[in-house]
C-alpha positions, 0 to 999 in steps of 0.5 A, spaced: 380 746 044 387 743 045 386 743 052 379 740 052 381 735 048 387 733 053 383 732 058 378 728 056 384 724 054 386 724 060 380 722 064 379 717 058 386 714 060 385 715 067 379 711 066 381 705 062 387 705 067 381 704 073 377 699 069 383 695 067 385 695 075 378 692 077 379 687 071 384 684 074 383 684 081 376 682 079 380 677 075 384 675 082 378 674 086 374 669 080 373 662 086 375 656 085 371 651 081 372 644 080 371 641 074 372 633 076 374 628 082 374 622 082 379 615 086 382 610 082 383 604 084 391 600 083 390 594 087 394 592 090 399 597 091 393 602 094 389 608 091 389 615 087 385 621 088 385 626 083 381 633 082 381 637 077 380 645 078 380 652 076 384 657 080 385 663 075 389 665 081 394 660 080 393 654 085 397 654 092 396 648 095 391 642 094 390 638 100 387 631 101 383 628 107 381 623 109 380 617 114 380 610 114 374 606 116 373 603 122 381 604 125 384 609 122 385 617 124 384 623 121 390 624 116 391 629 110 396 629 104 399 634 100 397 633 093 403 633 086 399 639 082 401 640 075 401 648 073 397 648 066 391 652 065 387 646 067 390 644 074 390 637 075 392 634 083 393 627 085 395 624 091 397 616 092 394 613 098 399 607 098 399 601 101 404 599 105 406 606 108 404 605 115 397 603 113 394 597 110 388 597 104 385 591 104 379 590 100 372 592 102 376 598 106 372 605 106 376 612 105 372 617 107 374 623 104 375 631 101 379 636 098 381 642 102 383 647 095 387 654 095 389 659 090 394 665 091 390 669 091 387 667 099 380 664 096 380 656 099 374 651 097 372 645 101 369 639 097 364 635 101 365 628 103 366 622 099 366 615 101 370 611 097 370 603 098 377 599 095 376 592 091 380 587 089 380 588 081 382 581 080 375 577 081 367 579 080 365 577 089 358 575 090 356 576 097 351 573 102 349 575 108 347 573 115 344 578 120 351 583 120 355 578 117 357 579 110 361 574 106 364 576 100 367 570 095 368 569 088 369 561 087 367 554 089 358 553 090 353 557 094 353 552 099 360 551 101 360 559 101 354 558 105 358 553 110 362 559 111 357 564 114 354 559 118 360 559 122 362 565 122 355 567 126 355 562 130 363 563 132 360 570 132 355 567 138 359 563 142 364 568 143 361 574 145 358 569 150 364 567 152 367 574 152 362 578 155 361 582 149 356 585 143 358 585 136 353 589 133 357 592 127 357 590 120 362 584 119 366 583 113 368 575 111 373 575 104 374 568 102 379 566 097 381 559 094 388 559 096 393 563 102 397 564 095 392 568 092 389 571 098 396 575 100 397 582 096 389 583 099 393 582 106 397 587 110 404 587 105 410 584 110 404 579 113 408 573 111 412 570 116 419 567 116 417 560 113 410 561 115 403 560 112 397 565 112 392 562 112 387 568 114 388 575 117 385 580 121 387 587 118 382 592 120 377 590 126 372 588 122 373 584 116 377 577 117 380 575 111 380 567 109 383 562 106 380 555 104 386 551 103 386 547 110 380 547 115 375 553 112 370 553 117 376 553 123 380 558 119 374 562 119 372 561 126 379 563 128 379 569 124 372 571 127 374 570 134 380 575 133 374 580 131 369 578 137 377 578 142 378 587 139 371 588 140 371 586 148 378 588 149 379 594 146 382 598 151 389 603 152 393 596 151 393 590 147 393 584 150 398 579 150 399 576 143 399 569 145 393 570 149 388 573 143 392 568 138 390 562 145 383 565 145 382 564 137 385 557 137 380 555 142 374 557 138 376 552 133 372 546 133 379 543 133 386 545 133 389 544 127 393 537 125 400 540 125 399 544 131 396 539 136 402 534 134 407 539 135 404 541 142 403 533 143 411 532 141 412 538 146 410 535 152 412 528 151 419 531 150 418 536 156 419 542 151 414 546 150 415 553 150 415 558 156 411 563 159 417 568 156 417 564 149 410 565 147 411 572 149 416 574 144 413 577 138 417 572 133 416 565 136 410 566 133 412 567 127 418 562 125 416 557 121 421 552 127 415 555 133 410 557 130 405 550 131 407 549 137 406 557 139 399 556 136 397 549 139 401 551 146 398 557 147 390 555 145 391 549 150 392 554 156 386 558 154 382 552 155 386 550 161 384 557 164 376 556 162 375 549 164 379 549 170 376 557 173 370 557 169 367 562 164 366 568 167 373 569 170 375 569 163 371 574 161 373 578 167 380 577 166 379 581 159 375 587 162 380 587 166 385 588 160 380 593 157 380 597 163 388 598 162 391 593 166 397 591 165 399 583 164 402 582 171 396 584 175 391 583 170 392 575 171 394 576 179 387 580 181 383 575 178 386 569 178 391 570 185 397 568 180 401 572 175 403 569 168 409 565 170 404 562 175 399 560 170 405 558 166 406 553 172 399 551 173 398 549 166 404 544 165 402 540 172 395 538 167 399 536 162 403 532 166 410 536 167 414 538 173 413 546 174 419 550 171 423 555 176 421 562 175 428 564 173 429 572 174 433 576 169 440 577 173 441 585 173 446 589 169 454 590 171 452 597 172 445 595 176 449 590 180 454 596 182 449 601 184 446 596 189 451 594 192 454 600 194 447 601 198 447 594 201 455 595 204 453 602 206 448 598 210 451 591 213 456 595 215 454 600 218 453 598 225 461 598 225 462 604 222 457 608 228 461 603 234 467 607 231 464 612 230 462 613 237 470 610 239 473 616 236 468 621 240 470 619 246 477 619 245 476 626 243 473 627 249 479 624 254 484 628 250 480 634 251 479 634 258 486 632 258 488 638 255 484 642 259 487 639 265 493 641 264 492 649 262 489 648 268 494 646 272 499 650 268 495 657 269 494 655 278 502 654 277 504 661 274 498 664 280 503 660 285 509 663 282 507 670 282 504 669 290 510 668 291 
């Protein structure tokens, strides 16, 4: 019986020891479940993306993807997770952190999940659109336009549509190019109020902006000064991305000239700077307007906008629209500056620059080229002497050969008349 009993103690514990194995790998292997997800939205410094899940196997790595809409490319995050039973991650996607959130951006996104046990889950895709918090937007729509706009009448906001479709239009036509997308229009009463909705750092050294096109589909507008041309500038520079989206951007100067040129005037303060400009023989070089701060500077920037607006209409005017366009698809097709302008027009930008200031009545400024380096200066050199002086060098050359060759011969006479005379003296 003793014995009996301590079997069957010893199967019962053998067992109960195996049920508690598989209890806890049962316990390991349980799946993730999420319990809840969802984006918040902290305006304007970006979004968060928090999800809350159970993961009895503790949780490895909790992983946001995502992707902004339409320029963006796939990135992913790691997400800060606290280690209660209820695991909770969240992941900030900040504005700033070489990417910008502007409203109306769409995130695409989802969660990739592990536990330490090996099991992973993968949540579905989700759109998420972010919103100024700041104002209720109505909206109104004209063919793939939409403009969004919290104050002022309908009409006026109507006003600003218009424009945009018709500057849509107009250049498309000029650019050779389809706008077929959905286009965003933001209209604030103020560039004040409208700048935490723009890319952080867009504002300039002593430089209003008074619009902006942060993503290749919205423009971003202020109704301070001229509206309907702030419009018609920062749709055009949609209308420019769309015709010349290629491996290299076009030169600042040109896409900002082209955007001028679609106005229906210039601005006040640009046309007098370009006008003051000319009278003073001081307007900006080709070398000038491609710099990247001319453009920037409280001092420049008028004079860069209306300079630069004045030679794309020199350009369209004088060789047509056509040629126009064909210069873009040559930008498009991956050309650089130089080249681009030489095989369509047979002068590169420093030619155009010259063109341009004989129809506003100045002289052509001397092509100056940048003098090379001390070091460039010496490796050059030394190639040139070797080459100027090389005839001399191969006379003398040729010189000392003949030399050789005499004294040789000499020496050769001389063994000879010597071995002649040891023959003499022996016959003797």
């Amino acid at each position: 019986m003793m014995r009996k009993a301590l079997v069957l103690a010893l199967l019962f514990g053998a067992m109960l020891g195996a049920g508690l194995v598989v209890t806890s790998r049962a316990s390991a292997q349980e799946p993730i479940t999420v319990v809840s997800e969802e984006p918040r939205n902290e305006f304007p410094s970006g979004v968060t993306f928090t999800i809350s899940f159970n993961a009895p196997a503790g949780v490895k790595e909790a992983r946001l993807r995502y992707q902004l809409a339409p320029d963006g490319t796939g990135a992913a995050g790691v997400a800060d997770c606290n280690s209660a039973a209820a695991i909770s991650c969240s992941f900030t996607l900040t504005s700033g952190r070489g990417i910008v959130i502007i409203p109306g951006a769409e995130v695409t996104y989802h969660w990739e999940l592990a536990d330490n046990a090996g099991n992973k889950l993968s949540t579905p895709d989700q759109k998420y659109i972010h919103q100024d918090t700041r104002f209720t937007f109505k909206t109104l729509q004209r063919d793939n336009i939409t403009l969004y706009y919290h104050a002022g009448g309908e009409s006026a906001a109507q006003a600003v549509l218009d424009a945009a479709a018709e500057t849509i239009d107009r250049v498309s036509q000029l650019e050779q190019t389809q706008v077929t997308f959905p286009v965003k229009v933001f209209l604030y009463t103020t560039a004040e109020e409208m700048q935490p909705a723009i890319a952080p750092g867009a504002q300039g050294r002593g430089v209003q902006v008074l619009g902006e096109v942060v993503y290749s589909d919205t423009a971003m507008v202020s109704a301070d000064v001229a509206t309907l041309d702030i419009t018609r500038h920062e749709v055009a520079h949609i209308v420019t991305r769309q015709a010349t989206k290629g491996p290299f951007d076009i030169p600042a100067w040109l896409n900002e000239g082209i955007s001028v040129f679609s106005q229906s005037h210039p601005l006040e303060g640009h046309d007098a700077a370009l006008q003051a400009a000319i009278r003073s023989d001081r307007v900006l070089s080709m070398r000038e307007l491609s710099s990247s701060a001319t453009g920037s500077v409280g001092a420049t920037v008028g004079l860069y906008y209306g300079e630069a607006g004045s030679i794309v209409k020199y350009l369209v005017d004088t060789y047509g629209e056509d040629k126009f366009a064909q210069l873009l698809k040559t930008f498009k097709d991956g050309s650089d500056v130089g080249k681009a302008f030489q095989s369509v027009y047979g002068f590169d930008q420093y030619g155009l620059e010259n063109e341009w200031r004989r129809s506003v009545g100045l002289e052509p400024r001397a092509i100056v080229t940048i003098a090379p380096t001390a070091t460039a200066e010496a490796r050059t050199a030394a190639p040139a002497a070797t080459s100027s002086s090389g005839a001399s060098a191969s006379d003398s050359g040729s010189s000392t050969t003949a030399i050789a060759i005499i004294v040789a011969l000499i020496v050769l006479v001389i063994i000879a008349a010597g071995a002649a005379l040891v023959l003499v003296r022996r016959r003797m």
